[in-house]
N, C-alpha and C positions, 0 to 999 in steps of 0.2 A: 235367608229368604229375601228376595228384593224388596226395594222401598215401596212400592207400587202395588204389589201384591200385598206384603202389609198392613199398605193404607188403605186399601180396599177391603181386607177381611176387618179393620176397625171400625170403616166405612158402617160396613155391615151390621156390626155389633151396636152403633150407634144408632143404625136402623129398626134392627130387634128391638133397644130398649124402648124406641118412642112406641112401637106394637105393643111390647108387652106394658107400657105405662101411658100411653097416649103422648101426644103433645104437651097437653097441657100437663102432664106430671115430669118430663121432662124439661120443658119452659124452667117449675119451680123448680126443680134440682140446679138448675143453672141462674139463676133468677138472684138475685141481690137478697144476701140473710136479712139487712133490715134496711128497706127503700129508706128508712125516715132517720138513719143514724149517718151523717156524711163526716161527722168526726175523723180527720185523717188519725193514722197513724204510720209507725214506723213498723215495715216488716222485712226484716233482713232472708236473704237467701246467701246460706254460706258457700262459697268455694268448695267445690267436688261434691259437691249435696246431690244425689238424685231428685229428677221430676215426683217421683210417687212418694219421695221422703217429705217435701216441701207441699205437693196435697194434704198430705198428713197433717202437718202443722198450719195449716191453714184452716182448716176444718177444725181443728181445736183451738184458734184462733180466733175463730168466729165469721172470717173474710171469705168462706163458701159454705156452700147446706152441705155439698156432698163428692167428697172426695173421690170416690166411685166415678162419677161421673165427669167431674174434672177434671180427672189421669185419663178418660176417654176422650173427651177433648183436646186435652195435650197429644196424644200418642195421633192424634188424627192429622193434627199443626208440626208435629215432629218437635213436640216443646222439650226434650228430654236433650237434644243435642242443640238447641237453641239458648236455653236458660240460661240466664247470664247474672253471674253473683254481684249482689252490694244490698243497699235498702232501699227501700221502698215504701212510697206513701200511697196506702191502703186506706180504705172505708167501706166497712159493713152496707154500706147504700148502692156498691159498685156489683155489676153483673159479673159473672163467672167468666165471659167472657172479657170483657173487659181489666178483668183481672189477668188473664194469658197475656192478654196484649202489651200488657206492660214489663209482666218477667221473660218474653223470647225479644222485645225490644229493645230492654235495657235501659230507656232514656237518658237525659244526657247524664255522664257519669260527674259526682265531683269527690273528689278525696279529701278527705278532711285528717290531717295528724295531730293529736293531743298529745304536745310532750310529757312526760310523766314532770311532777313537781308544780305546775300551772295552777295558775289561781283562774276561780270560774271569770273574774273581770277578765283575765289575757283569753279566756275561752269565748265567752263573750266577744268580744274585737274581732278574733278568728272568724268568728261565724258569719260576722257585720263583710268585714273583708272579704269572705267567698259567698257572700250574697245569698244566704241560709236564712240569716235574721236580723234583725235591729238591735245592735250591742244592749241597750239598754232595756227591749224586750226578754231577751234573753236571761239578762240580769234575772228581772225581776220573775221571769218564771223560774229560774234557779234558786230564788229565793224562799217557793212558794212551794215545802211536800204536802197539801194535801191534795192537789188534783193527782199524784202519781201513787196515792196508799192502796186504792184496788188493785193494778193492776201488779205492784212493788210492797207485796203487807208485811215484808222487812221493816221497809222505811218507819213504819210505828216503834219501834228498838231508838231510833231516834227521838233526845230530849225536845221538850215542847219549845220550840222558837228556832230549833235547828233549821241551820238551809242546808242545801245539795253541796256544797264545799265539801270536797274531799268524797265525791259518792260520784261522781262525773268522771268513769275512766277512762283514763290514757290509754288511745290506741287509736289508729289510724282505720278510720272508716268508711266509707262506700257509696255515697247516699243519689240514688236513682228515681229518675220515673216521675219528677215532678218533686213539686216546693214542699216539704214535710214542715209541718206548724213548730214552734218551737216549744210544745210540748211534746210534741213529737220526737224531738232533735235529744230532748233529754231523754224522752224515755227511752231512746235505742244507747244513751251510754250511761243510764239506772241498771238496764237489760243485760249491757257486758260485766257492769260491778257486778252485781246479781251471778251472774255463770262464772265470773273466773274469781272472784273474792269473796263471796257470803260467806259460803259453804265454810271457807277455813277459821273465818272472823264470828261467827254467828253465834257462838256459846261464850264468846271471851276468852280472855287467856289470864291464868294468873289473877290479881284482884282487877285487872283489867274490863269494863265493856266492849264492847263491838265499835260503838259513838269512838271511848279512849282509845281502841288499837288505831284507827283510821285517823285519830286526833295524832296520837304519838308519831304514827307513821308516816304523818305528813311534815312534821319536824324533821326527822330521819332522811325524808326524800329529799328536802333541799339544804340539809347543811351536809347530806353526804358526796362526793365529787366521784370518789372511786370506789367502785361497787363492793368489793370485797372490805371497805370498814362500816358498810351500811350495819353487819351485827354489833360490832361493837360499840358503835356510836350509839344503837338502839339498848345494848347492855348500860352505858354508863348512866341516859337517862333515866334506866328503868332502877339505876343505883341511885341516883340522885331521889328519885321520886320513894326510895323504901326509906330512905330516914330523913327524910321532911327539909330535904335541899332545893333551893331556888332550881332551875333547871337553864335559868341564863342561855338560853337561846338564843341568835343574833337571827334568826329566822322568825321569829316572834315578833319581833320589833321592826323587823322589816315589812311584817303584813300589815303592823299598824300604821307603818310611815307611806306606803305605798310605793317604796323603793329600794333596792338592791343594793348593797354594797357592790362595789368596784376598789380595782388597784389605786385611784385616786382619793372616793370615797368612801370612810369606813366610818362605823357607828360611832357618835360621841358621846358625850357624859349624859349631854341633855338629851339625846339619844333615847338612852335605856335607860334614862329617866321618865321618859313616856305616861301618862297616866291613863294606860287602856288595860282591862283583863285578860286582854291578849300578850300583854309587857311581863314574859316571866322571869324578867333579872329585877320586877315589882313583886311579884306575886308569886306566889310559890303554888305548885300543883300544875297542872296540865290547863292549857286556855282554854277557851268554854267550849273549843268548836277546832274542828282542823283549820291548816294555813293554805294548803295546796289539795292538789288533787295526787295523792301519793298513786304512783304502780305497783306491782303487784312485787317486785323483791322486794321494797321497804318494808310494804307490807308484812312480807313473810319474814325477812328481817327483826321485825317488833313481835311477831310469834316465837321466832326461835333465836333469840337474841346471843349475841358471845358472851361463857361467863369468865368474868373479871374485876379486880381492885381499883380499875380506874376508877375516878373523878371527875377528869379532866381533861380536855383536848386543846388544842390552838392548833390554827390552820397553817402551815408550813410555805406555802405562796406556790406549790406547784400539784394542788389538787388534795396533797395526801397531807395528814394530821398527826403531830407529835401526841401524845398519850400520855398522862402523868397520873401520879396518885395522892399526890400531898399537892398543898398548894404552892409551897416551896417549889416546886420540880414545876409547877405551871408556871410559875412567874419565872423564872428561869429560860423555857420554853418561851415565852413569851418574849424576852428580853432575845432570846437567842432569833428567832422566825421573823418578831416584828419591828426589830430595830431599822430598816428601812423603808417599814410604811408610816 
């Protein structure tokens, strides 16, 4: 059928409804769900999503009255071949119309990549850098779950004083159409934890909680370099942790130090002598809280960990890690990998 022909019989149909409902029941169909709510938020439109799939969830979103009528309007704008995926900063005070105008526009695009392993501080600066938010705004709404328990009533699973550390997933995201608040900013990456991690994480695993796998897994994500020993690094700690062994992390101590090891510098005595709850070559058991913001194979990683005798690992200087079972065979290991750093 031509485009023209088409747009006229939807024309139409947009005609009938104002007959059969008036103006003014029309108007409110399109009309802003709540004039008085300008609360931005974030509303993502996925890649290959249809126009009527994205009415949909808008309408249950709360950001129109009536899905009905907003696919009518789109099909009239040709919004279905216009739609253009990323997020989007919405408010329930915005008209029906105004809301089209910003998903066939696109506004300006900006991408934002969250490597997996990141601390919300390096997220933070990201954000400051692509001109999203103010590092230290950021911060501190990272710091704060309860403006995010309505719409995220996971986040209650989380201990009293917990922040978003390690709940802020990595992945490279989209963000359209105008400045989103930066509770905004986190709640579109509460929103990807939520779809691509709850679900596996949300009953525990093992005597593990939810808080623990995402604690564990953030260990996992930055001491492991080469994907395929993410299991068994996550087996050893989870060895270390069943008969009440320190778990000597050098990833622990570097989130209390605020710094990385390098080939020049490596942790010393005074080091992992450290006096924080976070120091577990001090403290034995899991720190109070994750270290990074782990992705999703560590993740899974710490659900299905490899089983094994080990104990002990040391970093070999080219990504991958010797394995040991006695401590014998790690100082050994050790003697052998780090006699030139």
């Amino acid at each position: 059928m031509p485009r023209n022909v088409l747009i006229g019989i939807l024309t139409a149909a947009l005609a009938c409804l104002l007959a059969v409902g008036g103006f003014a029941g029309m108007a409110a169909m399109l009309g802003a769900p709540d004039p008085a709510d300008a609360d931005r938020q974030a509303f993502e439109v996925v890649r290959g999503e249809s126009f009527r799939q994205v009415a949909s969830r808008l309408e249950e979103a709360g950001f129109i009255r009536s899905k009905t009528a907003f696919r009518l309007l789109g099909d009239v704008r040709d919004a279905d071949r216009q739609l253009k995926a990323g997020y989007y900063s919405l408010s329930r005070s915005m008209a029906a119309d105004q809301v089209l105008r910003q998903l066939i526009s696109g506004g300006d695009q900006v991408r934002v990549t969250i490597p997996e392993g990141w601390e919300m501080a390096q997220i933070a600066m990201l954000m400051e850098t692509k001109r999203l938010a103010g590092a230290d705004q950021f911060l501190a709404g990272a710091a704060d779950v309860a403006p995010h328990l309505a719409r995220h009533a996971w986040l209650a699973a989380l201990p009293p004083g917990a922040t978003l550390e390690g709940f802020l997933f990595p992945d490279t995201y989209s963000v359209s159409g105008g400045a989103l608040s930066v509770q905004s900013l986190i709640g579109m990456m509460l929103a990807r934890f939520e779809e691509v991690a709850w679900q596996k994480i949300k009953d525990g695993s093992g005597n593990l909680s939810a808080f623990q796998i995402v604690t564990l897994a953030s260990i996992v994500e930055r001491e492991a370099v080469k994907p395929d020993e993410r299991p068994l690094i996550a087996g050893i700690y989870l060895n270390r942790l069943r008969i009440g062994m320190k778990l000597g992390a050098d990833p622990t101590v570097e989130y209390v130090l605020r710094r990385r090891q390098d080939a020049t510098h490596n942790l010393t005595l005074a080091d992992v002598s450290v006096d924080s709850p976070y120091n577990t070559y001090k403290y034995r058991g899991l720190p109070p809280g994750p270290i990074a913001n782990p992705g999703l194979a560590s993740i899974e990683a710490t659900l299905a960990p490899a089983h094994s005798d080990y104990l002990y690992f040391v970093a070999k200087g080219d990504g991958a890690h010797a394995f040991s079972r006695t401590y014998g065979e790690q100082r050994s290991a050790q003697r052998r990998y780090q006699r030139h750093r």
